[in-house]
C-alpha positions in Angstrom: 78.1 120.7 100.9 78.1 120.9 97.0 79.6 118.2 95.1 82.1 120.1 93.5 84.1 120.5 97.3 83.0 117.0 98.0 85.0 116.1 94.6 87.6 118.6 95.2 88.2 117.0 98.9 88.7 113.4 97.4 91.1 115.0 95.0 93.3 116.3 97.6 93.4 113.2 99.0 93.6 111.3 95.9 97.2 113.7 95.2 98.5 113.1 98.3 98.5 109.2 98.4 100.2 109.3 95.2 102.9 111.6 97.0 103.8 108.7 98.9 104.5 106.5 95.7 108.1 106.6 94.4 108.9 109.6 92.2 109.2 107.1 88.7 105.6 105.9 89.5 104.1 109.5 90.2 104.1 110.7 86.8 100.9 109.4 84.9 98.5 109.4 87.9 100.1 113.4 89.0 99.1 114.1 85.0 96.1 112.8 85.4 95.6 114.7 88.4 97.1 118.2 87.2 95.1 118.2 84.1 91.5 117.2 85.7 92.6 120.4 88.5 91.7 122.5 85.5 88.0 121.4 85.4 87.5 120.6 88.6 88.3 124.2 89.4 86.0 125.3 86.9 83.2 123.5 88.0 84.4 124.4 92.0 84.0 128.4 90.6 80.5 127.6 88.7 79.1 126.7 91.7 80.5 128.4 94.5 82.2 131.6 93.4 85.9 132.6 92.9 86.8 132.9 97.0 86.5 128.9 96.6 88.6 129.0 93.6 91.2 130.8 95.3 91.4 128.8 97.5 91.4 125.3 95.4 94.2 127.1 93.0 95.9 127.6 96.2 95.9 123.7 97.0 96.7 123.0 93.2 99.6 125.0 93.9 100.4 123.8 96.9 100.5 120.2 96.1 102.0 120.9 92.7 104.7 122.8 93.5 107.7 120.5 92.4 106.1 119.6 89.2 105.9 123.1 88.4 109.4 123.4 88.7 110.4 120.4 86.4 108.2 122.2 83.2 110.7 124.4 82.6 113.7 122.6 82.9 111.4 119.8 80.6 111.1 122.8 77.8 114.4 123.5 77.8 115.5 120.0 77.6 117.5 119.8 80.8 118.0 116.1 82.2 115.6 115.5 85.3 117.3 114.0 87.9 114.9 111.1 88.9 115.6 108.6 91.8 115.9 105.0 90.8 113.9 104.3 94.1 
């Protein structure tokens, strides 16, 4: 298996542990997570083609869903409502 799926598999993994943490504490370490997607996808397309992209933008998507919906309320300066727990 290349190492770019091998990477890509521990990223999955790596966003779904921080979906268990509390929403307050998911912020930084999601960031981290969304912005390295970018690359990681790249690299995932150099080496294996774009049916592989496809299908890691799908998981990017998948797991990033919610966050995806905050941007736009974030742009237009609505208040996010963020659980104390």
């Amino acid at each position: 298996m290349p190492t770019s799926l091998i990477v890509g598999c521990i990223w999955v993994l790596a966003a779904s542990l921080i979906a268990f943490l509390p929403i307050r504490k998911q912020i930084v370490p999601g960031t981290i997570l969304g912005l390295s997607a970018f690359a990681l996808l790249g690299w995932i397309g150099y080496q294996n083609g774009w049916i592989w992209t496809a299908v890691g933008v799908f998981a990017f998507v998948s797991l990033f869903r919610n966050g995806f919906r905050a941007i736009p309320m974030m742009i237009r300066g609505e208040k996010l409502d963020i659980p104390e727990h």
